[in-house]
Structures are given as structure tokens and as C-alpha cells.
ROSE-4610 file (N, C-alpha, C; in Angstrom, 1 decimal, always signed):
// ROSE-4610
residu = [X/X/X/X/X/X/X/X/X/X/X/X/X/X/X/X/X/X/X/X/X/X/X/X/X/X/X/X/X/X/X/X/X/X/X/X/X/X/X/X/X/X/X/X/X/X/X/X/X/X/X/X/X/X/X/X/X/X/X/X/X/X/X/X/X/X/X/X/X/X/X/X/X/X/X/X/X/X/X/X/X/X/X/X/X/X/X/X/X/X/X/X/X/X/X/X/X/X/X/X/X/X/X/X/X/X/X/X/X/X/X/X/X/X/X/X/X/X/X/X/X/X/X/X/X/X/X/X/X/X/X/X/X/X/X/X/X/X/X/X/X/X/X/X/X/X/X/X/X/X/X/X/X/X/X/X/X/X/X/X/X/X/X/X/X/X/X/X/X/X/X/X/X/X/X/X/X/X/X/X/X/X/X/X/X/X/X/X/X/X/X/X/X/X/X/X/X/X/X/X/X/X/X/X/X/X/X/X/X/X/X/X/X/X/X/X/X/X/X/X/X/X/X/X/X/X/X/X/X/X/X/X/X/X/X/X/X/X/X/X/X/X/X/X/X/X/X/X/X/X/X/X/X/X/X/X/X/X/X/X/X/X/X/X/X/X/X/X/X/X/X/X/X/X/X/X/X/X/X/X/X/X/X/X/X/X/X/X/X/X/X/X/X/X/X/X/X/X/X/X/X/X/X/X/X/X/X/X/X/X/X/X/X/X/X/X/X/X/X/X/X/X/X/X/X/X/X/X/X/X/X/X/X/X/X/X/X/X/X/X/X/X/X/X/X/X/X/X/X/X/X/X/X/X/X/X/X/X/X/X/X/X/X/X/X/X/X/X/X/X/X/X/X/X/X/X/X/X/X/X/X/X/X/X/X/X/X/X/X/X/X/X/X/X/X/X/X/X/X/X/X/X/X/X/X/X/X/X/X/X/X/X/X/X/X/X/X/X/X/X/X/X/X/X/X/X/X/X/X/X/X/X/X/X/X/X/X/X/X/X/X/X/X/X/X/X/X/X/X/X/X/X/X/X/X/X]
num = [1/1/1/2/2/2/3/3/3/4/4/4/5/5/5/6/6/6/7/7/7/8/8/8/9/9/9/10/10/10/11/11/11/12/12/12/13/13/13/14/14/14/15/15/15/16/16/16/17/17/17/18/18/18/19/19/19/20/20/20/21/21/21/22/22/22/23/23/23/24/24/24/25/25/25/26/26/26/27/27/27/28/28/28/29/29/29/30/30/30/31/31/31/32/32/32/33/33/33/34/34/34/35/35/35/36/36/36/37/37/37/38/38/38/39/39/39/40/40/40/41/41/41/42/42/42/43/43/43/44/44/44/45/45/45/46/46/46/47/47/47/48/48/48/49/49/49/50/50/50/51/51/51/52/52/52/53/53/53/54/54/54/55/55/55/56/56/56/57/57/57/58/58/58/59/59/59/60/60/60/61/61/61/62/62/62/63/63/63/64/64/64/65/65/65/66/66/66/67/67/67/68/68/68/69/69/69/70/70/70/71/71/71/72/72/72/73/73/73/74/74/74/75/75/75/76/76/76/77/77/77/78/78/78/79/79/79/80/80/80/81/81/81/82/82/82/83/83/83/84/84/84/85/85/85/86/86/86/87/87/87/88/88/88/89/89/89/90/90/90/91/91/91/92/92/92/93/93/93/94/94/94/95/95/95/96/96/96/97/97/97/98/98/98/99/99/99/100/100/100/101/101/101/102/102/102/103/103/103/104/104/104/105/105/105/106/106/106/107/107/107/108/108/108/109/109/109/110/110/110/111/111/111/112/112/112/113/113/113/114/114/114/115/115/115/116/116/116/117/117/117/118/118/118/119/119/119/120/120/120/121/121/121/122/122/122/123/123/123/124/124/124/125/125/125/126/126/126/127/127/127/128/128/128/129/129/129/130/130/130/131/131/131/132/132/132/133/133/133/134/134/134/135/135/135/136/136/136/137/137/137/138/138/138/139/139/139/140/140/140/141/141/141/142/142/142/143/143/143/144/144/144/145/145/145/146/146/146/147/147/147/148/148/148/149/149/149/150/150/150/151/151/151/152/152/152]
x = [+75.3/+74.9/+75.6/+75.0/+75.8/+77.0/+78.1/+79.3/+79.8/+78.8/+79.2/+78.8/+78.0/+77.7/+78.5/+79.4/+80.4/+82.2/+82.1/+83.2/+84.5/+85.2/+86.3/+87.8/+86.8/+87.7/+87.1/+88.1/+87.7/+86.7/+87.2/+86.2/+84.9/+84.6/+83.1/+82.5/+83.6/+82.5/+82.3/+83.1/+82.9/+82.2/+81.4/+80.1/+79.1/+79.4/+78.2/+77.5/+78.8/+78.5/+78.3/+78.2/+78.0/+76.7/+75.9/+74.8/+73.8/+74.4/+73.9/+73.9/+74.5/+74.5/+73.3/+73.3/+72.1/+70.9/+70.9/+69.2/+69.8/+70.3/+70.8/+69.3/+68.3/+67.1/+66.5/+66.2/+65.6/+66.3/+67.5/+68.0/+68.2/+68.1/+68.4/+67.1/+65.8/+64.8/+64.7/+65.0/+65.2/+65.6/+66.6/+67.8/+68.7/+69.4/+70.1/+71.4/+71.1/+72.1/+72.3/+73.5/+73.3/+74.6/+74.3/+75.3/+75.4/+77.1/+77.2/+77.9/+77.3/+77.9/+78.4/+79.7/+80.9/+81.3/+80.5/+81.3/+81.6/+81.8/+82.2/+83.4/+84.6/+85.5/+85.4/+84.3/+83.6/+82.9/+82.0/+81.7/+82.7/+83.7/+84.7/+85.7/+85.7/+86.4/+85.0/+84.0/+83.0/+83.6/+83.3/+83.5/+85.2/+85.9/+87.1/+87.5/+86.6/+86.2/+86.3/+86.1/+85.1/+86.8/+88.1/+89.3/+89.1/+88.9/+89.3/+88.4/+87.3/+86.1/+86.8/+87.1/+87.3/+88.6/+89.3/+91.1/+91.1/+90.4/+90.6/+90.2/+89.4/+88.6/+89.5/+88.9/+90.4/+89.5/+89.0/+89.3/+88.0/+86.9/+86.0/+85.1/+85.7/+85.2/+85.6/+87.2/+87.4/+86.4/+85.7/+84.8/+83.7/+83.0/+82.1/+81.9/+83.1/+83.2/+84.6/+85.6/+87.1/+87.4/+86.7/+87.0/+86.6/+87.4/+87.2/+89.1/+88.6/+89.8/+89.9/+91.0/+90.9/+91.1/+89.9/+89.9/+90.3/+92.1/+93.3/+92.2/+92.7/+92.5/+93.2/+92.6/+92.9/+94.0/+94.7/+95.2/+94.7/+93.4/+92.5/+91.6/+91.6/+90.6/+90.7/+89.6/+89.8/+90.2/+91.1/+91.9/+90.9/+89.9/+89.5/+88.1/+88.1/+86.7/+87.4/+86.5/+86.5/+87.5/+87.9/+88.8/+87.1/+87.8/+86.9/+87.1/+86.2/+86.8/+85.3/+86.1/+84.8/+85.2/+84.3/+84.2/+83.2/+83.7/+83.3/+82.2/+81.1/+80.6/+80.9/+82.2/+82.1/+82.8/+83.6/+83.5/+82.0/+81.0/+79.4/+79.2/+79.1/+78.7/+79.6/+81.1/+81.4/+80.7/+80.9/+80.5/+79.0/+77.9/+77.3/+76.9/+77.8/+78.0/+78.0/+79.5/+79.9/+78.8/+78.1/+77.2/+76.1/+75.5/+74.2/+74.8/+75.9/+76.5/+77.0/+77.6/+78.3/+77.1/+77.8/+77.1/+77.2/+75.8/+76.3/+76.4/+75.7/+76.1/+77.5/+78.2/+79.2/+80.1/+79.9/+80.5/+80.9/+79.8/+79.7/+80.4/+80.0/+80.8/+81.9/+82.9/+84.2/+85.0/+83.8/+83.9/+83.3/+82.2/+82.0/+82.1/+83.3/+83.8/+84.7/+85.3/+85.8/+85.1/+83.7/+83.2/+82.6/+81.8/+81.1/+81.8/+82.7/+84.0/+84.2/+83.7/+83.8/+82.6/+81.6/+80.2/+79.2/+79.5/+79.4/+77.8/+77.1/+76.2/+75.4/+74.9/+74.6/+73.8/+72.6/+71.7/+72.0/+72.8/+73.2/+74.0/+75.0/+75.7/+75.0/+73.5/+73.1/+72.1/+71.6/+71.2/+72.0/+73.2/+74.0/+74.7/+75.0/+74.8/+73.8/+72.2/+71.0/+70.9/+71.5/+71.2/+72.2/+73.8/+74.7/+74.1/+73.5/+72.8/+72.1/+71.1/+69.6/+70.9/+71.4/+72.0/+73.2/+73.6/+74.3/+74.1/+73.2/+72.2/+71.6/+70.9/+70.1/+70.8/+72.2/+73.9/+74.4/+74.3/+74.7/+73.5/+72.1/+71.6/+71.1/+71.6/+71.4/+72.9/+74.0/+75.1/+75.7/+75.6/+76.1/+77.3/+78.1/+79.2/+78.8/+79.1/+79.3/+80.4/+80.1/+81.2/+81.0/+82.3/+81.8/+82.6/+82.3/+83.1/+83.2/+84.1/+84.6/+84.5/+83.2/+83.5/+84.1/+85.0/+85.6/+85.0]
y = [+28.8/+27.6/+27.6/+26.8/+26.9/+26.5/+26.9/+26.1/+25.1/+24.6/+23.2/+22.0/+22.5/+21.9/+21.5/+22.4/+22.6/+21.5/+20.9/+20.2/+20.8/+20.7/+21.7/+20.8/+20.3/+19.5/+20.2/+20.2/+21.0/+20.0/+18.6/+18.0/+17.6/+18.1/+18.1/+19.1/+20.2/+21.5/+22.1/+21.5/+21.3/+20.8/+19.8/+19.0/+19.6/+20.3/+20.9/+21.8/+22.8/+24.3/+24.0/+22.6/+22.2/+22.1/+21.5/+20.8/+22.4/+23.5/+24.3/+25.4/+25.2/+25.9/+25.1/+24.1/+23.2/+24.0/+24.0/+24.9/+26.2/+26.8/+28.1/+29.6/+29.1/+30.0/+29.9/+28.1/+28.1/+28.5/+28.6/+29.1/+30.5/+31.1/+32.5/+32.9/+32.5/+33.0/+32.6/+31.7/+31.7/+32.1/+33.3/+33.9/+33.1/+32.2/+31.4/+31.1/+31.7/+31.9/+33.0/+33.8/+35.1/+34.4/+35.1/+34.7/+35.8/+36.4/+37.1/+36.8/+37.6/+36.1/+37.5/+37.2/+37.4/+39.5/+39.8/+40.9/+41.1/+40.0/+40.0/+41.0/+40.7/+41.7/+43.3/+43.8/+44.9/+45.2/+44.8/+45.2/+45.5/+44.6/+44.3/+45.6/+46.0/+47.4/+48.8/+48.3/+49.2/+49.4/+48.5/+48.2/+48.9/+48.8/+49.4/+50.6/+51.3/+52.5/+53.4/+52.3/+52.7/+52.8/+52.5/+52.8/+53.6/+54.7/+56.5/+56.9/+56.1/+57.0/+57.1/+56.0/+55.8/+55.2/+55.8/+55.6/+54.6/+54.9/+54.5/+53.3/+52.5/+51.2/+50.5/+49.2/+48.1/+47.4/+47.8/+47.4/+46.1/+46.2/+44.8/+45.1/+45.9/+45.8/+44.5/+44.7/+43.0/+41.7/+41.7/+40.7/+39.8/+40.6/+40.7/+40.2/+40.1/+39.4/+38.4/+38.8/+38.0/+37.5/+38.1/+38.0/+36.2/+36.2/+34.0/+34.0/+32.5/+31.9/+30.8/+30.8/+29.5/+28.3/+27.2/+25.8/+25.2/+25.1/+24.1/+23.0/+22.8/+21.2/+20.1/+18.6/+17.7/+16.9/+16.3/+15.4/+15.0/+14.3/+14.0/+14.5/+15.6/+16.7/+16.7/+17.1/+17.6/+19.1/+19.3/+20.5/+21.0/+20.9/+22.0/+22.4/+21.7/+22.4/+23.9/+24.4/+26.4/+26.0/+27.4/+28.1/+28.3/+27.7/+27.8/+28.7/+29.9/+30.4/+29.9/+30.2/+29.4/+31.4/+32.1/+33.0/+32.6/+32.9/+32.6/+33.2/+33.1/+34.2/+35.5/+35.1/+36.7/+37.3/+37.0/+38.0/+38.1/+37.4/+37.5/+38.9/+38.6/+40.0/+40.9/+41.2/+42.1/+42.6/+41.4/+42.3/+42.7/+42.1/+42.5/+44.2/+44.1/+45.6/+46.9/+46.5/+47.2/+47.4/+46.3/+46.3/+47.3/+47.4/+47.9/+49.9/+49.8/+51.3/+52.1/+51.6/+52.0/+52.8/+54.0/+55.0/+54.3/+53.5/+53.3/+54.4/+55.7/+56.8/+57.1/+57.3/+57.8/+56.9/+55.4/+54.6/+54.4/+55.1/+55.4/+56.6/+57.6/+59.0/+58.7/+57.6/+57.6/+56.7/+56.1/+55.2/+55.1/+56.6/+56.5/+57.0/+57.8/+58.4/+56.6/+55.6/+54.6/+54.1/+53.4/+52.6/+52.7/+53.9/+54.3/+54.4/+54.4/+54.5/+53.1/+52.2/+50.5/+49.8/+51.0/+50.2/+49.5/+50.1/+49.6/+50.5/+49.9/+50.7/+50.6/+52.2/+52.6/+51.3/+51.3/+50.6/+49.0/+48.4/+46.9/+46.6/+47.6/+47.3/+47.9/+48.9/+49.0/+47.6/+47.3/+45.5/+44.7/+44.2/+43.4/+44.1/+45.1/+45.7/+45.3/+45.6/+45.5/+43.8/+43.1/+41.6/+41.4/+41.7/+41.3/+41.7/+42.6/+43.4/+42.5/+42.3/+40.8/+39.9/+39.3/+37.6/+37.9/+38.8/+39.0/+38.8/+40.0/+40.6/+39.3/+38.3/+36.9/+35.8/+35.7/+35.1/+35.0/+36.5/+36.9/+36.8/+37.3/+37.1/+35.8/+34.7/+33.5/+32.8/+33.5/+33.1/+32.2/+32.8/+31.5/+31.8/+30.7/+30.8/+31.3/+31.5/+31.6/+31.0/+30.1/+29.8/+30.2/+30.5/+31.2/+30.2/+30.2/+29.5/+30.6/+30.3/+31.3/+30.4/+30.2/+29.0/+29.9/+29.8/+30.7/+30.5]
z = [+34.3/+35.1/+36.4/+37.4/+38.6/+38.5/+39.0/+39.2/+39.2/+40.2/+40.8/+39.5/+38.6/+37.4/+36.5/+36.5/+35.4/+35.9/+34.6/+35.0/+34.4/+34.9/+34.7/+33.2/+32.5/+31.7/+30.1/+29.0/+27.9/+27.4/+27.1/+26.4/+27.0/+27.8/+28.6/+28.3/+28.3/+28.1/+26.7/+25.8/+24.3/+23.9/+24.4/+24.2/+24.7/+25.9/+26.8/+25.6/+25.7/+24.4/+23.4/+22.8/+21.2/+21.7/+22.4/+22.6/+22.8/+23.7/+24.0/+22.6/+21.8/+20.7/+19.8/+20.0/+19.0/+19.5/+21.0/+21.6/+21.7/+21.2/+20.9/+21.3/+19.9/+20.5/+21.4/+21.9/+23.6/+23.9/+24.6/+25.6/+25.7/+24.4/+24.5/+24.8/+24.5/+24.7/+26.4/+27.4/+28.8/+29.2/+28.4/+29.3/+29.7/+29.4/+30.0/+29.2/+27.9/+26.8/+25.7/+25.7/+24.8/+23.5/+22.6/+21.2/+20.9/+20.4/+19.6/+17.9/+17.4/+15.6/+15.2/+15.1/+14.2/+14.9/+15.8/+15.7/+17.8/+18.0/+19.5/+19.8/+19.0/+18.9/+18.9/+18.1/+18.3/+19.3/+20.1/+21.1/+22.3/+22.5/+23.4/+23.4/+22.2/+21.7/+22.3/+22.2/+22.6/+24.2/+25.0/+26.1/+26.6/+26.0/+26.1/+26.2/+25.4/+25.6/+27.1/+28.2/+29.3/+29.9/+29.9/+29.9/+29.7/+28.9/+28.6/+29.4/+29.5/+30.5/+31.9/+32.3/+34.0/+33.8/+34.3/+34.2/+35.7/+36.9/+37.8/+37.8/+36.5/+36.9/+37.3/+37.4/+37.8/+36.2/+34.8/+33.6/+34.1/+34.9/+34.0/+33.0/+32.4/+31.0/+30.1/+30.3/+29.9/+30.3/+31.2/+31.7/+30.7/+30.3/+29.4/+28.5/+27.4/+25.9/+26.7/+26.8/+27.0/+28.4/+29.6/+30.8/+30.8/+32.1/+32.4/+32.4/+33.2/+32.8/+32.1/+30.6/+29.9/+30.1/+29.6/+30.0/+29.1/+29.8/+28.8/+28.4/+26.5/+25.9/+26.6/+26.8/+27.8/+26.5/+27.0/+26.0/+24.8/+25.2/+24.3/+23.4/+23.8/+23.3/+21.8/+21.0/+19.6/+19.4/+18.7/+18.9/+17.8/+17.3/+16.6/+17.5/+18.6/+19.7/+19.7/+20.1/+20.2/+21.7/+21.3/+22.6/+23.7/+25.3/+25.8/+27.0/+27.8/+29.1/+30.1/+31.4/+32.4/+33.3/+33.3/+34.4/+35.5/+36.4/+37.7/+38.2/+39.8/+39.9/+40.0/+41.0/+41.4/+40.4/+39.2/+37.6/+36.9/+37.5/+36.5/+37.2/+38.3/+39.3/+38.6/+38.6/+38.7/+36.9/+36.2/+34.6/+34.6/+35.4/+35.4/+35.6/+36.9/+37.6/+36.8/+35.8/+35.2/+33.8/+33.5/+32.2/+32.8/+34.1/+34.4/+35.1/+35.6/+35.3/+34.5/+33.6/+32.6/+31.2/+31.2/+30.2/+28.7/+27.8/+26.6/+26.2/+26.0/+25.3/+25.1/+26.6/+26.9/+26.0/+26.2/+25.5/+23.8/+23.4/+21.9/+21.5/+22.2/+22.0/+21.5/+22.6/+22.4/+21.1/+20.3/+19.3/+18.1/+18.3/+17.2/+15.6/+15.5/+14.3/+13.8/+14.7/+14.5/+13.6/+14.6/+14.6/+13.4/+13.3/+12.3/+10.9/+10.3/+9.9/+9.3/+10.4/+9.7/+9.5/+9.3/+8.9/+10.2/+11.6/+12.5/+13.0/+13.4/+13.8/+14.9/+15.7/+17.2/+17.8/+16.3/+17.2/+17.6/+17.0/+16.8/+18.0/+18.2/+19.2/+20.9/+20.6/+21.9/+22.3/+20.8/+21.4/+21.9/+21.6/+22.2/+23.8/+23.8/+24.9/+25.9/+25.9/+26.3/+26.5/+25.5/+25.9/+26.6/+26.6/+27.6/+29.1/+29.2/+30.9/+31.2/+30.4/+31.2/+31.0/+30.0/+30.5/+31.9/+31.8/+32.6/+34.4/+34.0/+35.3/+36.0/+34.9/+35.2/+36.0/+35.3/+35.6/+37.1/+37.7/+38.8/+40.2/+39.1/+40.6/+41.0/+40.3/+40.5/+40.8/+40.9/+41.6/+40.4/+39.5/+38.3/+37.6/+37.0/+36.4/+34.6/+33.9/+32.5/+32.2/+30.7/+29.8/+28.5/+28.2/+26.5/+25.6/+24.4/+23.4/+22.3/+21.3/+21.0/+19.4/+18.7/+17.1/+16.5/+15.6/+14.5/+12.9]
């Protein structure tokens, strides 16, 4: 969403993402919302990968799943709303960047005796890949912020 949308307080945006979680399929079918259920952590480890590839990156691989900065609970807040981050544009662009150069192959190479190892598999994590690039890609060329929540 644009920026300027977004209010910079937890319990605003814990209603926002509750509400956005209820239209969960609309919005993922507009592009305007991607979900990953239960193996976020694994991809993020996919993506980390890209450290052994490129020593020189400056790391937005972190961008992607964990990148943002966290939006402290307000006083009032319900402490059991999800941990929330707000990334900015210019981290959409940059994860974008890195989502639409980055070798998944290369990326698997380096993970997959792991990966594979824990039941994890090529093609599941090249969809969530494939969907992080369009929401991503869609994110940035519209100059938009992302917020992620994190339900446990």
C-alpha cells in the first residue's frame, strides 16, 4: 500500500492485517497480498543462501521474509497481535531487485542436501519464490510500502 496510507501505530496496523487476512484470497488473487503458512523461516534460509553466493552483497536477501523495520506495540495494544514490520519503498525495490536477479537454481544448489533432508521440497519453495517476484515486483513499481505480520 502506499505509504502515506499507513499509520505508523501497532494497533492500527493489527486491524489493518487482521482485516486483510479475512480478504486474504482477494487480495492475493490482485496481487496486492502474498501469504506464506508456516514455512516463512525456510524460505528466508533459501534466500540466505545468496550470502555464500555473493559475499559482496550488502545481504537484501534479508528484505524479503524479515527485512522492515518493527512497529513497537502502543501502550494499549493487545500484546497477542502478531509481531509487525513496515518496509519501506526503497527496501520493496531493493527486495524486489534482488528477487528478480538472483539465481533460484543457484539458490537451491546450495540447500539442497539441507533442505531436502527436512522434507522440504524444489518445487514449493520455487512457487513461493515466483510469488514473492510478482508481489514484490507489483510493490515497487507502484512505489509502495509492505507490511508483514508474522500470526504464530
Amino acid at each position: 500500500m502506499a505509504e502515506s496510507e499507513i499509520r505508523d501505530d501497532h494497533t492500527w496496523l493489527a486491524a489493518f492485517m487482521s482485516e486483510a487476512w479475512e480478504n486474504d484470497d482477494a487480495e492475493y488473487a490482485a496481487g496486492i497480498a502474498h501469504s506464506i503458512n508456516k514455512s516463512w523461516d525456510a524460505v528466508h534460509n533459501l534466500y540466505a543462501a545468496a550470502n555464500a553466493l555473493y559475499t559482496d552483497a550488502d545481504e537484501p536477501w534479508n528484505l524479503a521474509i524479515y527485512g522492515g523495520r518493527p512497529v513497537p506495540h502502543s501502550a494499549d495494544a493487545d500484546p497477542s497481535d502478531p509481531p509487525l514490520m513496515l518496509l519501506e519503498p526503497s527496501g520493496v525495490s531493493q527486495a524486489a531487485r534482488f528477487l528478480t536477479t538472483v539465481s533460484f537454481d543457484e539458490l537451491w544448489d546450495v540447500v539442497d542436501a539441507r533442505f531436502s533432508a527436512l522434507g522440504w521440497n524444489k518445487q514449493e519453495h520455487l512457487e513461493h519464490h515466483r510469488g514473492l517476484q510478482e508481489f514484490y515486483g507489483q510493490a515497487a513499481s507502484a512505489g509502495h510500502a509492505v507490511v508483514k505480520a508474522v500470526w504464530a
